[in-house]
Phi, psi and omega in degrees: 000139171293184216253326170311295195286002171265310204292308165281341143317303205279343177282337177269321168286327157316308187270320179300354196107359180241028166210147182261156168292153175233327174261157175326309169299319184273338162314298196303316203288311171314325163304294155329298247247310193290330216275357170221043159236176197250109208258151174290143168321128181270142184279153214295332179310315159321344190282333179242118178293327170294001175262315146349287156319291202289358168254352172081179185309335202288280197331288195259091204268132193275152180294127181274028184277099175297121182288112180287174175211163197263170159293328181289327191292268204329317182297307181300340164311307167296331186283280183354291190303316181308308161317288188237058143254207200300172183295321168287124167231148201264152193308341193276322211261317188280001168261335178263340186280314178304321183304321193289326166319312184299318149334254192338309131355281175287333177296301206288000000 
């Protein structure tokens, strides 16, 4: 993928939440974005990273939800990718993208 469409990837997961700030410019930005909500108390184990460290992996549990995606979402995903990712693209991705033209088409 180019380095635009990861960068603008990386920005959209960022302002939705699935990425922690890591630079300055995303603190800050993260400050904005937190400073006029009303955020839940966090439990008192947060207060100390070492109590944290010392409970292990059972705290921070990654959410055990799988992210679904509809076809229509997948599809738009691949054409996304297709528009600005890299110049290769694999012969699998150039056989489904023609059909699904050809599809669209015979609807139309």
């Amino acid at each position: 993928m180019s380095s635009k469409f990861n960068n603008k990837f990386r920005t959209a997961l960022f302002k939705i939440g699935h990425i922690l700030p890591e630079t300055t410019q995303e603190i800050e930005e993260f400050d904005k974005i937190i400073s006029d909500k009303d955020l839940p108390n966090l439990p008192n184990i947060f207060d100390n990273p070492s109590q944290i460290v010392k409970q292990g992996k059972s705290i921070l549990k990654s959410n055990p939800e799988p992210l679904e995606m509809n076809q229509e979402e997948t599809n738009k995903l691949m054409a996304q990718a297709a528009r600005e990712g890299k110049k290769e693209v694999s012969q699998e991705i150039k056989d489904k993208m023609a059909k699904d033209r050809r599809d669209a088409k015979k609807k139309n």
